[in-house]
PyMOL Python script that loads the backbone (N, CA, C, O; Angstrom):
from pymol import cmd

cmd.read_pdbstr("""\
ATOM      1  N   UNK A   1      29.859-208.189  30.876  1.00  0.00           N
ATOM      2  CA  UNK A   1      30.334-208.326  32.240  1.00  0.00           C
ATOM      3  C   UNK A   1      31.811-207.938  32.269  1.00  0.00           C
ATOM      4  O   UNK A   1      32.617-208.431  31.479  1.00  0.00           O
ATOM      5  N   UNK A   2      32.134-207.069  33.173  1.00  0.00           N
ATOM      6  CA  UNK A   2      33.644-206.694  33.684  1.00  0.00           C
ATOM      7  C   UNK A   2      34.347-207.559  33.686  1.00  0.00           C
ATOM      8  O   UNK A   2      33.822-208.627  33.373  1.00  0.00           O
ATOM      9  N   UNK A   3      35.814-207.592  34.013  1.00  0.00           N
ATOM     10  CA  UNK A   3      36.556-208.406  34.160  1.00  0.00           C
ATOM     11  C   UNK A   3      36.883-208.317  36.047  1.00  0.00           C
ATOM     12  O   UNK A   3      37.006-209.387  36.642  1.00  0.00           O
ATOM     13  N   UNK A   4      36.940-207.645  36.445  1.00  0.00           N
ATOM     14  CA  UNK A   4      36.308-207.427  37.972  1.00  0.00           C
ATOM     15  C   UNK A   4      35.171-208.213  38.779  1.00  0.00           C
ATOM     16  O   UNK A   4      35.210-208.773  39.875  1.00  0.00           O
ATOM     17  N   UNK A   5      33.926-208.019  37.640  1.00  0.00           N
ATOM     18  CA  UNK A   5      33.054-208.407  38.009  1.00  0.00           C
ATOM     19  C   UNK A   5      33.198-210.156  38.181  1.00  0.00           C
ATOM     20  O   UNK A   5      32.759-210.876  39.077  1.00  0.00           O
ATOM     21  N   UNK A   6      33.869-210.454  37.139  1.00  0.00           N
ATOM     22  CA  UNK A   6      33.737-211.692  36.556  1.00  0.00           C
ATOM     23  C   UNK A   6      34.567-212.826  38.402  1.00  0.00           C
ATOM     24  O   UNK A   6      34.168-213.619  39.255  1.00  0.00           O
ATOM     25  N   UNK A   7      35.867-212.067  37.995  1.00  0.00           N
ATOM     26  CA  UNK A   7      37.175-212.376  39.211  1.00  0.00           C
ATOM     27  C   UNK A   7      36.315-212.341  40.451  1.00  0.00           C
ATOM     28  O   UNK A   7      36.664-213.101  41.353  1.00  0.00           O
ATOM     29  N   UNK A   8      35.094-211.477  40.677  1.00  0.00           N
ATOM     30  CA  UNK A   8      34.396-211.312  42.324  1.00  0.00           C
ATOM     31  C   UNK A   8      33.541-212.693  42.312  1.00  0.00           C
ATOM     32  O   UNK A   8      33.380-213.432  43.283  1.00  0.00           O
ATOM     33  N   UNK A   9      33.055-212.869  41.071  1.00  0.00           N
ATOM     34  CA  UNK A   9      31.933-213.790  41.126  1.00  0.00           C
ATOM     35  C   UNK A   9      32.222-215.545  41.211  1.00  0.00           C
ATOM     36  O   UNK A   9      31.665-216.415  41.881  1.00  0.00           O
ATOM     37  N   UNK A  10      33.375-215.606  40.188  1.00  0.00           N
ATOM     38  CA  UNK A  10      34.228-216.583  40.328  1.00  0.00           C
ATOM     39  C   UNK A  10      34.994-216.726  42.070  1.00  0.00           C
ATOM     40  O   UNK A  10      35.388-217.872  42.288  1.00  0.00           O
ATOM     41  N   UNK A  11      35.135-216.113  42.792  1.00  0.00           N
ATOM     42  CA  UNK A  11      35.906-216.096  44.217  1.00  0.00           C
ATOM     43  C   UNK A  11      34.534-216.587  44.852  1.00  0.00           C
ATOM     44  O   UNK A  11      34.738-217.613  45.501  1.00  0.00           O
ATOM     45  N   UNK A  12      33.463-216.268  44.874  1.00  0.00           N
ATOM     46  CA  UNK A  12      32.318-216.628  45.759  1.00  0.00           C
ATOM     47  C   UNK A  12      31.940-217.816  44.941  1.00  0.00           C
ATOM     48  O   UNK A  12      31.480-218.415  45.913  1.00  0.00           O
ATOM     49  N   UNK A  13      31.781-218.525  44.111  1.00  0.00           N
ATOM     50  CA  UNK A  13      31.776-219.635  43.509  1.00  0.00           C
ATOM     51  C   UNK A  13      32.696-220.394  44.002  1.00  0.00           C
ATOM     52  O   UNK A  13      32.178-221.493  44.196  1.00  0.00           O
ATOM     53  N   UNK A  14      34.477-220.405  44.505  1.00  0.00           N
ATOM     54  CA  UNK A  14      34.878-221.070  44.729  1.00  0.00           C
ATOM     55  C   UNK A  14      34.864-221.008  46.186  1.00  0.00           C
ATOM     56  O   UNK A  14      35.405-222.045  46.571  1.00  0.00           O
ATOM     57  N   UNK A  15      34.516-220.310  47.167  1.00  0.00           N
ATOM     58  CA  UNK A  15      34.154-219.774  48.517  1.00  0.00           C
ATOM     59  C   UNK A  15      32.553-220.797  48.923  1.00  0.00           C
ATOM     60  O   UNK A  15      32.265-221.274  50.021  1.00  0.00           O
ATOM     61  N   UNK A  16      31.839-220.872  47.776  1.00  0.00           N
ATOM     62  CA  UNK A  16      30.875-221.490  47.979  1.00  0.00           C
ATOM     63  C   UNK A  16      31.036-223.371  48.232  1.00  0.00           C
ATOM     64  O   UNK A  16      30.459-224.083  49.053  1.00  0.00           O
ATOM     65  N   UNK A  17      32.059-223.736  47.153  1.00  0.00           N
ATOM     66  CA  UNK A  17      32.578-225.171  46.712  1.00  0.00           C
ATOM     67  C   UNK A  17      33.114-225.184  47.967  1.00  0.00           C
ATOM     68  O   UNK A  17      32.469-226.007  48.617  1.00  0.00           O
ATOM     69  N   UNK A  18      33.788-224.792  48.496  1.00  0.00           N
ATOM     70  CA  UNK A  18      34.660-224.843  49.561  1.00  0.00           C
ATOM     71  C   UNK A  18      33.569-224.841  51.131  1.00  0.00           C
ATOM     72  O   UNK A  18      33.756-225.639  52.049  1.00  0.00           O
ATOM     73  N   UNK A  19      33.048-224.339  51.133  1.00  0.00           N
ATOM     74  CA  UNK A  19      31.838-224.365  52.060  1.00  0.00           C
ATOM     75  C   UNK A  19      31.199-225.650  51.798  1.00  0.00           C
ATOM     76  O   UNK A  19      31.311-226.516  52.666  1.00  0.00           O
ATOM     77  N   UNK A  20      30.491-225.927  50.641  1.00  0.00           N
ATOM     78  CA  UNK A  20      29.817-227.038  50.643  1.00  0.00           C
ATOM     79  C   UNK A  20      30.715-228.252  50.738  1.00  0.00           C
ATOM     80  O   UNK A  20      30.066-229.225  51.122  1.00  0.00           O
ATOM     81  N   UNK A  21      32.463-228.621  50.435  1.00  0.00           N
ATOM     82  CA  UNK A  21      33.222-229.609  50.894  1.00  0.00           C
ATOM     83  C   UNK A  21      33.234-229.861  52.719  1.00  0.00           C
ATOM     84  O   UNK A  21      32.960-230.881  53.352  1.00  0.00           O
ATOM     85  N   UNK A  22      33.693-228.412  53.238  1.00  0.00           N
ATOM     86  CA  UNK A  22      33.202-228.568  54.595  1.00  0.00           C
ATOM     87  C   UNK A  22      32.152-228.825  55.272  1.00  0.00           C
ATOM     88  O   UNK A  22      32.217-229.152  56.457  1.00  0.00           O
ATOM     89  N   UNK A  23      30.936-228.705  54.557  1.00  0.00           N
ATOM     90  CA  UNK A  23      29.475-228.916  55.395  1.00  0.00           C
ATOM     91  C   UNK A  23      29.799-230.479  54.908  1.00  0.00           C
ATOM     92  O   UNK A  23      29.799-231.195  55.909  1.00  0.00           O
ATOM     93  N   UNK A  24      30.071-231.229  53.710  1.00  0.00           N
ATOM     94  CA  UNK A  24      29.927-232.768  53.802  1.00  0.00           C
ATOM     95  C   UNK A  24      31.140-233.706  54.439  1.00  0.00           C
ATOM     96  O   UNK A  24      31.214-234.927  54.575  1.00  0.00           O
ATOM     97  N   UNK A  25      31.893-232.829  54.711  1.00  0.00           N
ATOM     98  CA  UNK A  25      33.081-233.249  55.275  1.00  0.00           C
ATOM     99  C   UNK A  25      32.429-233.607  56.926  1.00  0.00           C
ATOM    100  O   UNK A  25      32.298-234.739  57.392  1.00  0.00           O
ATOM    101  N   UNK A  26      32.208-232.781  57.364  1.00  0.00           N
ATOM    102  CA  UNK A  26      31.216-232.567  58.789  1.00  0.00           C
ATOM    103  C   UNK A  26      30.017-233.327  58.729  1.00  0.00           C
ATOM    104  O   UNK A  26      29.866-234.180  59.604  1.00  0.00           O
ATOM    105  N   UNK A  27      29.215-233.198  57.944  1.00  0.00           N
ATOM    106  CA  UNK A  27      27.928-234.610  58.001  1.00  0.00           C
ATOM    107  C   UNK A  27      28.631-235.921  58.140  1.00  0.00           C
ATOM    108  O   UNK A  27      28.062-236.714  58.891  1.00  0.00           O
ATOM    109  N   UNK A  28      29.634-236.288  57.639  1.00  0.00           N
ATOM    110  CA  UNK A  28      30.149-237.544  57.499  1.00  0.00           C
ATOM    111  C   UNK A  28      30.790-237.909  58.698  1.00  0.00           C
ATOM    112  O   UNK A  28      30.283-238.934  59.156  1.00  0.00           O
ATOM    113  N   UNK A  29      31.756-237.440  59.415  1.00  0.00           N
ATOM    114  CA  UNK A  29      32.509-237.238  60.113  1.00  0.00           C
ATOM    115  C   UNK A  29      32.091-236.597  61.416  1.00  0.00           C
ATOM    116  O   UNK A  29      32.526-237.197  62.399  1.00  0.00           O
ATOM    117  N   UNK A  30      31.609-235.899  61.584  1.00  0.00           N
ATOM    118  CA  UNK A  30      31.401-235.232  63.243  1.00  0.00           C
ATOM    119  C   UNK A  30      29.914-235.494  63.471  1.00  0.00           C
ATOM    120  O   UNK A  30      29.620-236.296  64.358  1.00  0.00           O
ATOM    121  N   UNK A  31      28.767-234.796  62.636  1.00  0.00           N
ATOM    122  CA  UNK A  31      27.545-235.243  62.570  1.00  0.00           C
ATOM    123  C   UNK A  31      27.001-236.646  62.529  1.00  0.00           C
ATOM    124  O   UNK A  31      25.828-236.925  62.779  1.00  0.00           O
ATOM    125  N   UNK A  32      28.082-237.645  62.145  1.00  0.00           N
ATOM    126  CA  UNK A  32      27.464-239.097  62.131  1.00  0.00           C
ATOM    127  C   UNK A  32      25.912-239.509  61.204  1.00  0.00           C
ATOM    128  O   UNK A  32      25.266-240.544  61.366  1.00  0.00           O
ATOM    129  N   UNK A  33      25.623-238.531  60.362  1.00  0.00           N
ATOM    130  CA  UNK A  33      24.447-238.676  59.361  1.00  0.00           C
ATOM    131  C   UNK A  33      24.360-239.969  58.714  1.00  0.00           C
ATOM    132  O   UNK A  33      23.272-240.524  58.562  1.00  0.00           O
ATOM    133  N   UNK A  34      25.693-240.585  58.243  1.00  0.00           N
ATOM    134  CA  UNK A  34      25.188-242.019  57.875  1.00  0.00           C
ATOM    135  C   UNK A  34      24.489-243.181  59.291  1.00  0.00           C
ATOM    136  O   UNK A  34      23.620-244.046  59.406  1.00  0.00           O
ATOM    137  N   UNK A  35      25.529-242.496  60.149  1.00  0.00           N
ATOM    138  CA  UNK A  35      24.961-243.559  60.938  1.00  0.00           C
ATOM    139  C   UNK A  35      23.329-243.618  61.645  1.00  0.00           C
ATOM    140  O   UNK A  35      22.674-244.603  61.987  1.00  0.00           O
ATOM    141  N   UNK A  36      22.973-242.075  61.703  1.00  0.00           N
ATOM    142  CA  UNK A  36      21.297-241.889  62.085  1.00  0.00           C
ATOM    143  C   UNK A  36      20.221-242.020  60.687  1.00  0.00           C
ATOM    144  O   UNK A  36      19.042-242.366  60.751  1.00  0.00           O
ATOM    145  N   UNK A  37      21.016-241.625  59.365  1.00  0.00           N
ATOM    146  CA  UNK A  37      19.736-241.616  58.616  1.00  0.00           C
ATOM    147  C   UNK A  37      20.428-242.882  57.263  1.00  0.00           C
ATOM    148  O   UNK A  37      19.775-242.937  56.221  1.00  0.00           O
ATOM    149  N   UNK A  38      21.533-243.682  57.368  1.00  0.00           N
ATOM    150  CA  UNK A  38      21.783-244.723  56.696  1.00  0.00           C
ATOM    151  C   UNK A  38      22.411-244.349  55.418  1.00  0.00           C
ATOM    152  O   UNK A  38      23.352-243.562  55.318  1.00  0.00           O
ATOM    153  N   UNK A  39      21.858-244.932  54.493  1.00  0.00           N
ATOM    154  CA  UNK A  39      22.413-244.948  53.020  1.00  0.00           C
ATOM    155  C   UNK A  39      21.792-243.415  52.720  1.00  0.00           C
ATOM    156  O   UNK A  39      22.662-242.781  52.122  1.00  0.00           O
ATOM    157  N   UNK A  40      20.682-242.667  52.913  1.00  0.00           N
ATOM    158  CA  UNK A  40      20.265-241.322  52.923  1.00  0.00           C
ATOM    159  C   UNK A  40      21.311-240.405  53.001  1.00  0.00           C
ATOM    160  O   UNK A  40      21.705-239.706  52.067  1.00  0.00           O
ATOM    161  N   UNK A  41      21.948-240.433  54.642  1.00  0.00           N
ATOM    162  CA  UNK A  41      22.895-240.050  55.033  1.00  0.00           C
ATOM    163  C   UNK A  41      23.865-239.752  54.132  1.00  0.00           C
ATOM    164  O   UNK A  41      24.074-238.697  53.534  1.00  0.00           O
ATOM    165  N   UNK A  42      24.600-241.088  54.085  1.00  0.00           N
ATOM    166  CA  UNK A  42      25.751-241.260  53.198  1.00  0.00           C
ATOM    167  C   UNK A  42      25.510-240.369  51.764  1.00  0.00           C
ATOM    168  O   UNK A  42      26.437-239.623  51.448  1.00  0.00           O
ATOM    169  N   UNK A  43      24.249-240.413  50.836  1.00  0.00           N
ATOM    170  CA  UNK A  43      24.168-239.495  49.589  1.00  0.00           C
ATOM    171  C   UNK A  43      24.066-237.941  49.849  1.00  0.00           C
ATOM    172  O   UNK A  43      24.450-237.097  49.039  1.00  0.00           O
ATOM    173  N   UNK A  44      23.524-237.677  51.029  1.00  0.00           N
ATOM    174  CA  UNK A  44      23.567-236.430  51.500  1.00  0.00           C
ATOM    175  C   UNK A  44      24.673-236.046  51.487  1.00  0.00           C
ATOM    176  O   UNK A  44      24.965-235.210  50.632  1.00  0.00           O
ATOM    177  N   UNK A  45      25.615-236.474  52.352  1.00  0.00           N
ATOM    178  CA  UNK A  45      27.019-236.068  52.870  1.00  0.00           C
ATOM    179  C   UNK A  45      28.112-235.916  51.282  1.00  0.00           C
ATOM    180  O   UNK A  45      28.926-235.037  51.001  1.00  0.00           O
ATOM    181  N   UNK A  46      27.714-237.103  50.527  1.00  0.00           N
ATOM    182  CA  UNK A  46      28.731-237.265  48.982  1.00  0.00           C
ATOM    183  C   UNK A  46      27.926-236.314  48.466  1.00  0.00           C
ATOM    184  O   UNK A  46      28.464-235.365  47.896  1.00  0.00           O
ATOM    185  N   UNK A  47      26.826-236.362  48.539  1.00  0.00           N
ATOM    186  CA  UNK A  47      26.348-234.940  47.351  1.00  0.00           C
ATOM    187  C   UNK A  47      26.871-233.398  48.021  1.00  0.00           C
ATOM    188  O   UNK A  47      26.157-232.496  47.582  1.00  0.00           O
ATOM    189  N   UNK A  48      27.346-233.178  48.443  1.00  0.00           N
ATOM    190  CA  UNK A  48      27.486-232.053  49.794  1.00  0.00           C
ATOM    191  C   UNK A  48      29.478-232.084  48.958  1.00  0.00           C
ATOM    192  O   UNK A  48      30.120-231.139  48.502  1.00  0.00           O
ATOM    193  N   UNK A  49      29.789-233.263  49.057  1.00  0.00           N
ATOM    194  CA  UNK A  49      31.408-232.959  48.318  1.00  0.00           C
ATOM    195  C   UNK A  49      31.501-233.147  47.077  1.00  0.00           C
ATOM    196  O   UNK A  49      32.372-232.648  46.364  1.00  0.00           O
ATOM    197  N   UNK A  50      30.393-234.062  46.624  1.00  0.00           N
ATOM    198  CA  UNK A  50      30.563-233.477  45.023  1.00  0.00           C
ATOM    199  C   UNK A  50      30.567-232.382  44.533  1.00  0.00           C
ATOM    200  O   UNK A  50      31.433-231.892  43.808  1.00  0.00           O
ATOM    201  N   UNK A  51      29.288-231.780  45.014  1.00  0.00           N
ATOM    202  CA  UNK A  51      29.506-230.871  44.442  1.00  0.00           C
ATOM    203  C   UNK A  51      29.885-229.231  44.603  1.00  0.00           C
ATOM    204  O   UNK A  51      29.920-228.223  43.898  1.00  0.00           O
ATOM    205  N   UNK A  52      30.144-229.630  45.982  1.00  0.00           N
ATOM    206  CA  UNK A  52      31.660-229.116  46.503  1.00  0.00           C
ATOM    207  C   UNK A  52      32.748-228.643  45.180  1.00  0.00           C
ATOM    208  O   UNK A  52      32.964-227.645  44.493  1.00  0.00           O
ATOM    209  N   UNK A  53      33.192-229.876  45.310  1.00  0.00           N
ATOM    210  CA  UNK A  53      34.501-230.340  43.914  1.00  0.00           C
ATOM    211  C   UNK A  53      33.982-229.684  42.854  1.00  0.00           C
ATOM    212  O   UNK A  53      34.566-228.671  42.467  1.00  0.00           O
ATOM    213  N   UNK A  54      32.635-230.194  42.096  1.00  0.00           N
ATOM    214  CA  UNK A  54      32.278-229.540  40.975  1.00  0.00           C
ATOM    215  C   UNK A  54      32.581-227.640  41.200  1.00  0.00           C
ATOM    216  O   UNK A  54      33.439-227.221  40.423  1.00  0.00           O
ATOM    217  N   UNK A  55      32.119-226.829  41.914  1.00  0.00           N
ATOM    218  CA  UNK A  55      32.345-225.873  41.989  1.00  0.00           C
ATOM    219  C   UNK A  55      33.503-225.235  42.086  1.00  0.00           C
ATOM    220  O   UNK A  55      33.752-224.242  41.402  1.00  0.00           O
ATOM    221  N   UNK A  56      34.423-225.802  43.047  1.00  0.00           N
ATOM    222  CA  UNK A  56      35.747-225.415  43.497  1.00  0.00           C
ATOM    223  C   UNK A  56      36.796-225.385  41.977  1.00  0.00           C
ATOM    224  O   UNK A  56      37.174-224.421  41.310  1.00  0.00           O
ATOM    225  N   UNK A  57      36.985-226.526  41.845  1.00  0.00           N
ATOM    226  CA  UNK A  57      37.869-227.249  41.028  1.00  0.00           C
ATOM    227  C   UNK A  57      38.248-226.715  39.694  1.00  0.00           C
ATOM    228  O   UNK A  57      39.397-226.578  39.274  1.00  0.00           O
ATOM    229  N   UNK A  58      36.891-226.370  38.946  1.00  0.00           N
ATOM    230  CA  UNK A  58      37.054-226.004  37.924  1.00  0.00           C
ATOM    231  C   UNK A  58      37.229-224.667  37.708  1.00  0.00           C
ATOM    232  O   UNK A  58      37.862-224.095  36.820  1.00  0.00           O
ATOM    233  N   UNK A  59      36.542-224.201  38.698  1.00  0.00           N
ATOM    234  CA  UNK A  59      36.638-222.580  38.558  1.00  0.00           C
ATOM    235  C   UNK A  59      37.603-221.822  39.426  1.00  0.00           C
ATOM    236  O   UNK A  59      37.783-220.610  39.540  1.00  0.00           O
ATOM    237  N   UNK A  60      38.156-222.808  39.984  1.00  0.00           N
ATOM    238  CA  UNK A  60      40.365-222.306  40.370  1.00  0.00           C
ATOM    239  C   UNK A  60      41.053-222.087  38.976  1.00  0.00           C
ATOM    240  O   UNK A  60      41.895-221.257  38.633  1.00  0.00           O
ATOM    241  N   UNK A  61      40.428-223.094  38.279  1.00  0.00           N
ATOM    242  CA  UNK A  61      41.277-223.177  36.669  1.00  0.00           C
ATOM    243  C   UNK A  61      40.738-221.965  35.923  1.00  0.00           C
ATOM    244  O   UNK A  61      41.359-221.356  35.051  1.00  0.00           O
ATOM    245  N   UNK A  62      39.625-221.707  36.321  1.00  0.00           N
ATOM    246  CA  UNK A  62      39.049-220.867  35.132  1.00  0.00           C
ATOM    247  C   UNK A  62      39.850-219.383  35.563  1.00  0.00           C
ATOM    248  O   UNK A  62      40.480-218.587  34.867  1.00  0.00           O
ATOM    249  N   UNK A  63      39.550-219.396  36.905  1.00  0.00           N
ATOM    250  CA  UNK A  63      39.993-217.823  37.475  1.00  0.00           C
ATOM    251  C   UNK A  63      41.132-217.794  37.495  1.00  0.00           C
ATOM    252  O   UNK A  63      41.650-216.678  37.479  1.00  0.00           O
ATOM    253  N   UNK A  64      42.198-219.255  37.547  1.00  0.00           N
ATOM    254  CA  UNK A  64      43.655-218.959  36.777  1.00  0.00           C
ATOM    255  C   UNK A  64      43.907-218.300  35.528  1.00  0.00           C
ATOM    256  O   UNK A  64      44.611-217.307  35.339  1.00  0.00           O
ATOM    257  N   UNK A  65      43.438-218.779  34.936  1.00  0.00           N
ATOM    258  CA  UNK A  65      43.509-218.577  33.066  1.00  0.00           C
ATOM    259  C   UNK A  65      43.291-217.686  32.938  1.00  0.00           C
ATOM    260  O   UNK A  65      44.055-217.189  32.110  1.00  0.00           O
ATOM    261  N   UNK A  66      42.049-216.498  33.582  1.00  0.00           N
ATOM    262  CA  UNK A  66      41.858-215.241  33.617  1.00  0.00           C
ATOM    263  C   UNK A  66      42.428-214.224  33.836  1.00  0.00           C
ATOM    264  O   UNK A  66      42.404-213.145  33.244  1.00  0.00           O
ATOM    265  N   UNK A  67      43.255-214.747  35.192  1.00  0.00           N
ATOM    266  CA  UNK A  67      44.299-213.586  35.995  1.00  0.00           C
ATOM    267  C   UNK A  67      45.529-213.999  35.204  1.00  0.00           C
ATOM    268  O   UNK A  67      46.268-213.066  34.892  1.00  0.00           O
ATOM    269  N   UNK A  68      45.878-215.180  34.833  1.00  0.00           N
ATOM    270  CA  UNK A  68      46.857-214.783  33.738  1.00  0.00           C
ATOM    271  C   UNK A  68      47.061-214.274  32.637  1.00  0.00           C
ATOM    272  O   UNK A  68      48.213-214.069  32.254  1.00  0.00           O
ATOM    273  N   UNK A  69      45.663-213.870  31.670  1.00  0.00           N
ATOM    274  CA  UNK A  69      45.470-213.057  31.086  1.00  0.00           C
ATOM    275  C   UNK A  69      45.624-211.742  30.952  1.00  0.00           C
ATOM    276  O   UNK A  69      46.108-211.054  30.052  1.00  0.00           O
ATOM    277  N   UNK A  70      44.966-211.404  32.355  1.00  0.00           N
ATOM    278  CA  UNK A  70      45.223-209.862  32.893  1.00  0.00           C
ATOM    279  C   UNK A  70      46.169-209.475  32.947  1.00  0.00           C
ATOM    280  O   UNK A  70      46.518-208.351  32.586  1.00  0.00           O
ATOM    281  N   UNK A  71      47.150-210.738  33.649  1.00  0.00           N
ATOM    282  CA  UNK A  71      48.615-210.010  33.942  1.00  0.00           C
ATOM    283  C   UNK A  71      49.483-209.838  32.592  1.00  0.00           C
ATOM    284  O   UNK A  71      50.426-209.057  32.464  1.00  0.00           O
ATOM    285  N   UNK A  72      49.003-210.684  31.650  1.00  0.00           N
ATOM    286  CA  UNK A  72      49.870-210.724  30.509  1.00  0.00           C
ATOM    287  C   UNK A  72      49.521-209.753  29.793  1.00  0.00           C
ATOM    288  O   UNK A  72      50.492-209.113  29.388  1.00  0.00           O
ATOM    289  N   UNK A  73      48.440-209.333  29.433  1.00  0.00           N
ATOM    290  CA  UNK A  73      47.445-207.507  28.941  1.00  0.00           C
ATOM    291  C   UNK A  73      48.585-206.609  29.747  1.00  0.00           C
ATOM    292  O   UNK A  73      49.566-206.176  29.143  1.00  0.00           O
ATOM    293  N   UNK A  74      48.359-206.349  31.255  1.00  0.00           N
ATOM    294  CA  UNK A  74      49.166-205.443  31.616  1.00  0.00           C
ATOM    295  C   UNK A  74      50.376-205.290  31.186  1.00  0.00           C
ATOM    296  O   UNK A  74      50.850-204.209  30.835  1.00  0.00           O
ATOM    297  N   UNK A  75      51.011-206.461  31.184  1.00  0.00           N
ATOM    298  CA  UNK A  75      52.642-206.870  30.817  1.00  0.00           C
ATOM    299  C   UNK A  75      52.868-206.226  29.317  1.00  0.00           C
ATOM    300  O   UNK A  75      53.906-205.571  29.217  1.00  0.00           O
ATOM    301  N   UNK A  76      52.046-206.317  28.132  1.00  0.00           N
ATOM    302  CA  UNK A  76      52.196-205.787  27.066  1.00  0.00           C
ATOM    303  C   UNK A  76      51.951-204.704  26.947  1.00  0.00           C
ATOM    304  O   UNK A  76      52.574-203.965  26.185  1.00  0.00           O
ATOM    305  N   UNK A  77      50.825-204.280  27.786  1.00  0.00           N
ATOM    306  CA  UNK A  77      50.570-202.745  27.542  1.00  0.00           C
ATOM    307  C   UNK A  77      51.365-201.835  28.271  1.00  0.00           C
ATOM    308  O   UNK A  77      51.100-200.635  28.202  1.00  0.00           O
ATOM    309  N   UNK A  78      52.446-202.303  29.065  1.00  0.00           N
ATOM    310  CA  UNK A  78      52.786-201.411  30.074  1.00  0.00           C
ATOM    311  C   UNK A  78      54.311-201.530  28.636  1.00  0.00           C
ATOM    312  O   UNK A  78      54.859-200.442  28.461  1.00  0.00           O
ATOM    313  N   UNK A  79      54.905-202.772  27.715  1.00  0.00           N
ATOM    314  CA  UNK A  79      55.601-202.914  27.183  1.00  0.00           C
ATOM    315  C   UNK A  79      55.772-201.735  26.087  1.00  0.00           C
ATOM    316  O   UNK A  79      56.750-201.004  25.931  1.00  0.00           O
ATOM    317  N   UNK A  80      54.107-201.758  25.113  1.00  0.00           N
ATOM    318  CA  UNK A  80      54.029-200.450  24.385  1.00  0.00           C
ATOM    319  C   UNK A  80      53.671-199.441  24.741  1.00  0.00           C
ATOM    320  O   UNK A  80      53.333-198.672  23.841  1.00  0.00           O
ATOM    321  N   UNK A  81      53.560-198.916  26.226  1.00  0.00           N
ATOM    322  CA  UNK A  81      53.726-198.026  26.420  1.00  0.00           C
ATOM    323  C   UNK A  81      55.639-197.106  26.575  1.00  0.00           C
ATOM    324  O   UNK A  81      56.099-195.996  26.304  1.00  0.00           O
ATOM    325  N   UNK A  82      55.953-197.879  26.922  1.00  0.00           N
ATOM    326  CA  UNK A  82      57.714-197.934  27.109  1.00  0.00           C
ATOM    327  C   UNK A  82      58.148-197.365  25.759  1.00  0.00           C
ATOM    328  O   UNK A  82      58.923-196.414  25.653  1.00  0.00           O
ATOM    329  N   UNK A  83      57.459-198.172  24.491  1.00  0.00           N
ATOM    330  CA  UNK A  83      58.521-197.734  23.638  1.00  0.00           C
ATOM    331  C   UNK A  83      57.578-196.894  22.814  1.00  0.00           C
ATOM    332  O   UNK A  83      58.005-196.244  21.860  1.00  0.00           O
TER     333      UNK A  83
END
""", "prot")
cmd.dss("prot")
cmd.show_as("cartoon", "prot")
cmd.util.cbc("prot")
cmd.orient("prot")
């Protein structure tokens, strides 16, 4: 897998986390789901930001570590190219 590829796939992974924080953010809060379907509700809505979080969170870090990689590759190679 590319390193392109990798950076596109990781962005819709965290595009996705981020979607699913807002859909449980909204069940809880505007939709009122605990209050029509109870304790149901309520696991719906936390499972909806867990794993939200699970997605988002970690893979900000990962796609950090990556693009700082890249930039630091460029940074050297652009270095031996110079001299």
């Amino acid at each position: 897998m590319t390193e392109e590829k990798l950076i596109k796939i990781l962005k819709y992974v965290i595009v996705l986390g981020l979607c699913l924080l807002l859909l449980g953010h909204y069940l809880l809060e505007y939709a009122n789901l605990p209050e029509k379907m109870g304790v149901t509700g309520m696991v719906i809505s936390a499972s909806c930001i867990a794993f939200g979080l699970i997605l988002s969170l970690p893979t900000k870090m990962y796609l950090t570590f990556v693009l700082v990689k890249r930039e630091n590759d460029k940074k050297k190679q652009k270095k031996e190219n110079t001299n």
